[in-house]
C-alpha positions in Angstrom: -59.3 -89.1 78.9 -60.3 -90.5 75.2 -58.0 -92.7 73.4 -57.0 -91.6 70.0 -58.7 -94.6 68.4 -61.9 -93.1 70.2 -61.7 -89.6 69.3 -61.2 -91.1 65.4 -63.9 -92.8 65.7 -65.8 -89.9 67.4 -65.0 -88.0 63.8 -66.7 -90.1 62.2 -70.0 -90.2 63.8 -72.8 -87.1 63.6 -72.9 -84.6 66.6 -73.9 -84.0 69.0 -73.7 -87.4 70.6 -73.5 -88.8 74.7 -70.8 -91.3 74.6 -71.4 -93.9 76.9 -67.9 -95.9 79.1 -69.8 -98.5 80.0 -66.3 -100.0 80.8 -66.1 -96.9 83.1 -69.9 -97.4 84.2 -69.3 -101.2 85.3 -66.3 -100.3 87.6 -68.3 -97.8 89.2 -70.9 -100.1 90.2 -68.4 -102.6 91.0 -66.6 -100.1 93.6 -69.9 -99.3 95.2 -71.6 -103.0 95.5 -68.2 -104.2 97.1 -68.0 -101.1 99.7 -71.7 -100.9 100.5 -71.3 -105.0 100.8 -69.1 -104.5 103.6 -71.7 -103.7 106.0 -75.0 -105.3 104.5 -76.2 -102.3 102.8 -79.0 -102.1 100.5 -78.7 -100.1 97.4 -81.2 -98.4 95.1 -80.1 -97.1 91.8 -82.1 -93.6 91.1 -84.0 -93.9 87.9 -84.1 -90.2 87.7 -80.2 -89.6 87.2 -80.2 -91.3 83.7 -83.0 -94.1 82.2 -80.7 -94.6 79.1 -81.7 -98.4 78.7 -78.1 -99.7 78.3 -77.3 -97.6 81.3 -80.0 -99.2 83.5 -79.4 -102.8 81.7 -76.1 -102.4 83.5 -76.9 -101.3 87.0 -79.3 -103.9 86.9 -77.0 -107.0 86.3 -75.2 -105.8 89.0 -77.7 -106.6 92.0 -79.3 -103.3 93.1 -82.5 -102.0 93.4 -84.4 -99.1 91.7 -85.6 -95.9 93.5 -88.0 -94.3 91.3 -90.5 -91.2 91.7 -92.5 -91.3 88.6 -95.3 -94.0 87.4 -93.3 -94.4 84.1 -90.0 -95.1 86.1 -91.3 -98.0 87.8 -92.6 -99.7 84.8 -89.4 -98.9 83.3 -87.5 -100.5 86.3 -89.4 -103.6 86.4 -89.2 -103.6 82.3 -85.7 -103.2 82.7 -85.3 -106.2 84.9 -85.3 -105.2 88.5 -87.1 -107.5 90.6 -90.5 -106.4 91.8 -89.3 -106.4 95.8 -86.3 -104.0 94.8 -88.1 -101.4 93.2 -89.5 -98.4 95.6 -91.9 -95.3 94.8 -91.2 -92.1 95.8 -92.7 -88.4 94.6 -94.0 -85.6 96.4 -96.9 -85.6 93.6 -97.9 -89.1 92.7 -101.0 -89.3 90.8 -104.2 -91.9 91.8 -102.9 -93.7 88.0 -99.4 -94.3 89.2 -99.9 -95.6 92.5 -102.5 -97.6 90.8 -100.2 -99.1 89.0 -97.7 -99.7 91.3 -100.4 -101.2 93.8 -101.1 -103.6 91.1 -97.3 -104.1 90.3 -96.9 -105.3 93.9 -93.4 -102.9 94.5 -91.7 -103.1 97.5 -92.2 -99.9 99.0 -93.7 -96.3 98.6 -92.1 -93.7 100.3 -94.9 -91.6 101.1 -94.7 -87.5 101.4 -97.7 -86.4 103.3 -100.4 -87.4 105.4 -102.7 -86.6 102.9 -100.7 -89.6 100.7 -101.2 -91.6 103.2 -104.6 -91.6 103.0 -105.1 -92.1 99.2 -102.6 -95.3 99.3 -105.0 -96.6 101.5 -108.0 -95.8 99.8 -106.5 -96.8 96.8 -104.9 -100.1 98.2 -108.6 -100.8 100.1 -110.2 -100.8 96.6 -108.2 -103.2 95.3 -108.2 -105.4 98.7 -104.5 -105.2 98.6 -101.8 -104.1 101.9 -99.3 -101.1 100.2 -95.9 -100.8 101.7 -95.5 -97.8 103.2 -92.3 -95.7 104.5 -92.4 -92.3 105.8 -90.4 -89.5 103.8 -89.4 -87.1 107.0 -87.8 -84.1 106.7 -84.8 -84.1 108.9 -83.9 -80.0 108.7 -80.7 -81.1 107.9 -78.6 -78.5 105.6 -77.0 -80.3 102.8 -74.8 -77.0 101.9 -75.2 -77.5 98.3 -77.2 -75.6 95.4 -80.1 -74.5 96.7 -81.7 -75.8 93.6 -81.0 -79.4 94.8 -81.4 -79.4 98.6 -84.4 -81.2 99.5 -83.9 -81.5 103.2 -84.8 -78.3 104.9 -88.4 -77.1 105.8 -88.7 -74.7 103.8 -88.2 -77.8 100.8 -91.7 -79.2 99.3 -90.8 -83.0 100.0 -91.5 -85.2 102.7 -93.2 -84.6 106.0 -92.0 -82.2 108.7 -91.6 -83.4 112.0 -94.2 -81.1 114.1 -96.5 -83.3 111.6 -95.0 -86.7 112.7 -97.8 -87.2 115.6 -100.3 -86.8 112.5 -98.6 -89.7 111.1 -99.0 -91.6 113.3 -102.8 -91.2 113.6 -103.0 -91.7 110.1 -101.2 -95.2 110.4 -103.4 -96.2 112.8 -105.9 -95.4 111.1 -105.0 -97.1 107.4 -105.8 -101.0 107.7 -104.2 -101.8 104.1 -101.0 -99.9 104.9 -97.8 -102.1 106.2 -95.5 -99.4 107.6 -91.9 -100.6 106.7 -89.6 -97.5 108.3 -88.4 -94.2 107.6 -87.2 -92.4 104.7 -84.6 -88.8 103.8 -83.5 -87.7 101.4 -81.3 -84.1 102.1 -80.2 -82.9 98.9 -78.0 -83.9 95.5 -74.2 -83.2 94.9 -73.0 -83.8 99.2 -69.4 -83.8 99.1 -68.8 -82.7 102.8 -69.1 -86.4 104.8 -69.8 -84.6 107.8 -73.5 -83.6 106.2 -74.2 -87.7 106.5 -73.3 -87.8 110.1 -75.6 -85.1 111.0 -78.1 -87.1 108.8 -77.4 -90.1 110.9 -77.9 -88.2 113.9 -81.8 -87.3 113.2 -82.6 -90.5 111.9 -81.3 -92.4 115.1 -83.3 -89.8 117.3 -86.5 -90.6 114.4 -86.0 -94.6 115.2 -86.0 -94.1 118.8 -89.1 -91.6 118.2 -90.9 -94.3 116.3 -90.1 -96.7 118.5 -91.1 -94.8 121.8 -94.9 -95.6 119.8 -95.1 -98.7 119.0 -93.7 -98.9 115.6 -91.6 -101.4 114.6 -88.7 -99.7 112.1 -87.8 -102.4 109.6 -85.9 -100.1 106.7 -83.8 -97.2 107.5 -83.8 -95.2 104.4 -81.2 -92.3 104.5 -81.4 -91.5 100.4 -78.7 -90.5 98.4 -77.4 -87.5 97.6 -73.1 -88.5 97.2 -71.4 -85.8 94.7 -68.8 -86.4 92.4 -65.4 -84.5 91.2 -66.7 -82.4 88.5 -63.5 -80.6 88.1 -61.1 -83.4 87.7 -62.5 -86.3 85.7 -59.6 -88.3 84.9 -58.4 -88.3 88.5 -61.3 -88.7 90.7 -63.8 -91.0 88.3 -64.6 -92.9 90.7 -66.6 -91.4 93.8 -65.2 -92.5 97.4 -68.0 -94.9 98.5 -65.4 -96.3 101.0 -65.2 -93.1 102.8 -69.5 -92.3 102.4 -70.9 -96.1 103.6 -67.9 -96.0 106.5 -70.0 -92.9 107.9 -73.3 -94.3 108.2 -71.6 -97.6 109.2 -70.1 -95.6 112.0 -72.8 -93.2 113.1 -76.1 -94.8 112.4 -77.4 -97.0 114.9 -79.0 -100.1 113.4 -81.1 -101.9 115.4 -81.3 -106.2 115.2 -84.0 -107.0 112.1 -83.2 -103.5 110.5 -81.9 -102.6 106.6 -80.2 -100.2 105.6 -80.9 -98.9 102.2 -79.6 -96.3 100.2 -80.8 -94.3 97.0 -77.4 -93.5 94.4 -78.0 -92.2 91.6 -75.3 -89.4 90.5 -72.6 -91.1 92.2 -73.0 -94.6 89.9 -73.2 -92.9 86.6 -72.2 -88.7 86.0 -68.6 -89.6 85.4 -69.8 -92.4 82.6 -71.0 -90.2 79.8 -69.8 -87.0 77.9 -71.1 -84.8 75.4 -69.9 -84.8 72.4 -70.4 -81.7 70.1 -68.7 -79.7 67.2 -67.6 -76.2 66.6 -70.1 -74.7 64.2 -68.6 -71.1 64.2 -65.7 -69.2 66.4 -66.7 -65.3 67.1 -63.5 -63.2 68.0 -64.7 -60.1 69.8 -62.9 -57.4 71.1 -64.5 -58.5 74.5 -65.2 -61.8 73.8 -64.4 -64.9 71.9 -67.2 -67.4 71.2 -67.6 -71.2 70.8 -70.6 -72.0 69.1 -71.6 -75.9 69.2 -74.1 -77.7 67.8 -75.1 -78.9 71.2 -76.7 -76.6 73.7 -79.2 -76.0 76.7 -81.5 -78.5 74.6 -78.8 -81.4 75.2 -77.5 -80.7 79.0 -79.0 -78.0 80.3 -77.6 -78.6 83.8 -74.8 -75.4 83.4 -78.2 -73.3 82.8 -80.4 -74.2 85.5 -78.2 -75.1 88.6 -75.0 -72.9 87.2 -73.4 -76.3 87.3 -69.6 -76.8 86.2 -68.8 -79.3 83.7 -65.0 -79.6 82.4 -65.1 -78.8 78.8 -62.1 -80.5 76.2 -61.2 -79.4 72.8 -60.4 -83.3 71.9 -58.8 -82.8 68.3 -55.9 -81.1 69.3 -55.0 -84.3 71.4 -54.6 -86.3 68.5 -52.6 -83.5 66.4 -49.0 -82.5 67.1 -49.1 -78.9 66.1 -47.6 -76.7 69.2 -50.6 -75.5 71.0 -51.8 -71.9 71.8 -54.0 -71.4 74.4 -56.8 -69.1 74.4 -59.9 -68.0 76.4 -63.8 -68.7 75.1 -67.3 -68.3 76.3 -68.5 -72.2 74.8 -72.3 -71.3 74.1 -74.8 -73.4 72.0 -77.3 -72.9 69.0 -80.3 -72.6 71.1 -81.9 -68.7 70.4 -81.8 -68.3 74.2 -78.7 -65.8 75.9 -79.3 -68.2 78.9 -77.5 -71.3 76.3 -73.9 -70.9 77.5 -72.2 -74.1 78.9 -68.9 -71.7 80.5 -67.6 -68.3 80.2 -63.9 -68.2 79.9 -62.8 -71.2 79.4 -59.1 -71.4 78.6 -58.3 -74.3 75.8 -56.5 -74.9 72.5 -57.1 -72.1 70.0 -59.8 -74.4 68.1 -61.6 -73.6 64.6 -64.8 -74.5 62.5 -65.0 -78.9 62.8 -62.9 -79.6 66.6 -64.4 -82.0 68.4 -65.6 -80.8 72.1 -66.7 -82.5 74.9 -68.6 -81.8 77.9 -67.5 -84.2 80.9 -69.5 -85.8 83.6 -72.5 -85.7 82.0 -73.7 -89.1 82.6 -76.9 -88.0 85.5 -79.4 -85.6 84.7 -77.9 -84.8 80.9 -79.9 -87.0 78.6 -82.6 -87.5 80.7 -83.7 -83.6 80.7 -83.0 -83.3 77.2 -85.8 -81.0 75.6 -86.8 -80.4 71.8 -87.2 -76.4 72.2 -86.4 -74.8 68.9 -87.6 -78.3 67.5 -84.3 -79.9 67.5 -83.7 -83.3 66.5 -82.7 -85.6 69.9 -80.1 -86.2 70.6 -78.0 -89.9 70.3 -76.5 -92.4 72.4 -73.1 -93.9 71.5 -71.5 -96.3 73.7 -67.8 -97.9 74.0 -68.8 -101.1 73.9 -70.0 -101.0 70.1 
């Protein structure tokens, strides 16, 4: 929860605004470089989640590497600081510029997505006489029981290579003299908070080693992705995700071979809990029906509860800092946006709020300001941070 110092200085400042714990940030990092630490393991951060530059300043200083799946995300990575060897390429659509680039670059790894990848890397990577680093995105059929927005596991999902294709790959392999193939690579889907999805993960990539192996392939990096949730609901309580509980299950049930990594790719687990929203109440609506918040921030500024239906806990913050006894009472919080889809919850119970309270929208720190869109030609939106 916000101090009263920072919801007075919050009143001061222009909304809507992400605010930025990087205090918060830092101990999350901290909790996951000392449990993953435990057992060797390697982590990426994903660029994707949030590119903020302070945010990725941050991750960087603390050791790990960067998982990116755009051109533009590994310059930005390797602009940001991370070490050439740490940064790795995925994307079910990379374009002959970006793997250009990252050919020339000399990045650790691209985790490649079809067979037909596999060949332009090499064609690409012949023309420049250089060897690309390659790793093999399979996918496992494993059900991440999440949104079905943000599974990315199944076969029915566009990325990475089924494994009736597999004997394909391995054709193609042989066949690519400036590939170096490094291992295998999942990724099953975004917000996992059931544990027992990893173990079934850990299950297909031991039989995918052994498979590889059978062949003649020497595994060198087992990449099992990302994909750990967070609390959404409580905050305060659970800011931190449990990374003990997450790296003890691969620890347990993946079978790591002497000479293999294990790396991982976090990205909402390092940083959703760091950042809020921070908006104003333009107008309250009382209805007979309905009673409406109206921000000035909207589906323009997080347009996660939109798309994916996603929960974020919303807080009327001025009538923390005001001892007037409170009334509760229930609102649909919507935004400005000229779009009936703009509505951040229906029915959310808080303090009877007027014109001018300060609101903000928790957990926003992954995939908030990085899909941030200028429909209806708003202005962006800013960055605030708690170490200013």
């Amino acid at each position: 929860m916000f101090s009263s110092a920072t919801i007075n200085r919050f009143q001061q400042l222009d909304t809507p605004f992400y605010y930025y714990d990087l205090g918060l940030l830092k101990q999350t990092l901290e909790a996951c470089r000392a449990a993953s630490a435990k057992y060797n393991f390697h982590v990426h951060y994903a660029m994707k989640a949030n590119f903020n530059p302070k945010v990725v300043s941050t991750i960087q200083a603390c050791g790990f590497g960067a998982d990116s799946v755009s051109g533009n995300e590994v310059k930005a990575a390797i602009e940001g600081g991370f070490s050439k060897d740490k940064v790795v390429f995925a994307g079910v659509g990379k374009s002959d510029k970006e793997i250009n680039y990252a050919l020339d670059a000399d990045i650790f790894c691209f985790n490649v997505e079809s067979v037909q990848e596999l060949t332009i890397i090499n064609d690409l990577a012949k023309a420049k006489g250089k060897t690309a680093r390659v790793a093999i995105r399979i996918n496992p059929n494993v059900d991440a029981n999440t949104h079905h927005f943000i599974t990315t596991g199944l076969e029915e999902n566009k990325f990475g290579v089924d494994i009736w294709q597999l004997p394909n790959v391995v054709d193609a392999l042989h066949a690519s003299t400036n590939l170096e193939f490094m291992g295998i690579h999942f990724h099953i889907g975004s917000q996992i908070t059931d544990m027992e999805v990893f173990k079934n993960l850990c299950v297909k990539v031991n039989e995918l080693d052994k498979w590889f192996d059978e062949r003649g392939f020497t595994i060198k990096i087992l990449n099992v992705g990302g994909g750990l949730g967070v609390d959404y609901y409580n905050p305060d309580t659970n800011s931190i995700p449990d990374f003990e509980s997450y790296f003890k299950v691969f620890n347990e049930y993946l079978v790591v071979k002497p000479g293999q990594e294990v790396h991982f790719e976090l990205g909402r687990a390092l940083v959703a809990h760091s950042a809020s929203l921070i908006s104003r109440v333009l107008y309250v609506k009382n209805g007979l029906k309905k009673n409406f918040l109206i921000l000035d921030a909207g589906m323009t500024e997080l347009i996660r509860p939109m798309l994916y239906q996603a929960y974020h806990q919303i807080d009327n913050l001025t009538p923390l800092i005001n001892d007037a006894p409170t009334v509760m009472t229930k609102y649909d919080v919507v935004g400005p946006i000229c779009e009936s889809t703009d509505c951040f919850r229906k029915d959310v119970l808080l303090p009877e709020s007027v014109r001018g309270n300060l609101i903000a929208i928790r957990t926003a720190g992954a995939y908030g300001e990085v899909m941030v869109s200028g429909y209806n030609l708003r202005d962006r939106v800013q960055s605030v941070y708690s170490e200013e």
